[in-house]
N, C-alpha and C positions, 0 to 999 in steps of 0.2 A: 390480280390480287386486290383484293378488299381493303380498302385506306381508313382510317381511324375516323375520318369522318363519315363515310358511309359504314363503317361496323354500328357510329352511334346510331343515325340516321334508321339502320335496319332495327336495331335493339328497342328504338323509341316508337317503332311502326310494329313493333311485335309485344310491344306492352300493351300498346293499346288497345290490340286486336283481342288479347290474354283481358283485359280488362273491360272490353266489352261483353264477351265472353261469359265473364263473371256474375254480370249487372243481370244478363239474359237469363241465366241458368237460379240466378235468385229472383228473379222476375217470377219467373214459371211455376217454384217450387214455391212461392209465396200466394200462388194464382191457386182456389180448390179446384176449380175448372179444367188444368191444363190438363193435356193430353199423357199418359204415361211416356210413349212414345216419343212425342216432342221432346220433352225432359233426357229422356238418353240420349237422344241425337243431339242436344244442346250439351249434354255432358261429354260427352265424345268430341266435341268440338271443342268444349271450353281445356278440355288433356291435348288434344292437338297444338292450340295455342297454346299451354303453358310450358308443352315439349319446344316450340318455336322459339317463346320467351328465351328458357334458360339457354337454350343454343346459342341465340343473338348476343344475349349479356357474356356468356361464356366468350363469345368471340372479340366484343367489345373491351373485354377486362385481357384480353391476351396481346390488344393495342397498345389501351394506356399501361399492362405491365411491361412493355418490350420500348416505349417511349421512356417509362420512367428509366430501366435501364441503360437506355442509349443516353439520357442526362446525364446519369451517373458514371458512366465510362467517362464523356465527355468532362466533366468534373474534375477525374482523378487526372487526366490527361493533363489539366489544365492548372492543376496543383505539380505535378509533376515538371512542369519547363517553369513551372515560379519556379520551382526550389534548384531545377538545373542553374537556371539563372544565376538566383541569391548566388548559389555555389561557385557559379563563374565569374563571378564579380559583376554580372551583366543590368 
């Protein structure tokens, strides 16, 4: 299983790639020159990476939401033996 540190690690290597991607495909489309051709297969690739991107971030936001929840239990647990305490005189 994939740890929070490498979900980021994966998400911040799939933006890049997404954001390369990008620069390439308005490179081309900015060039009058370029090849029709080139441009689809640079667009085909730039949907590739952006399907990669949201995967990664999707997976990345399913860490820190399952962290923040394990705080949060953690939390109420720890609100919970205060108040056992106070109750018990402790």
């Amino acid at each position: 299983m994939m740890t929070a540190r490498d979900a980021e690690m994966a998400y911040r290597r799939a933006f890049d790639e997404f954001a390369r991607w990008v620069e390439q495909v308005q490179f081309l489309q900015a060039n009058p020159t370029a090849d029709r051709n080139t441009i689809e297969t640079a667009l085909l690739e730039l949907e590739r990476a952006r399907a990669a991107y949201h995967q990664r971030r999707d997976e990345w936001a399913q860490h820190l939401l399952q962290s923040s929840r394990d705080s949060y239990h953690i939390a109420l647990q720890d609100q919970d033996e205060d108040r056992l305490c106070a109750t018990q005189g402790r």
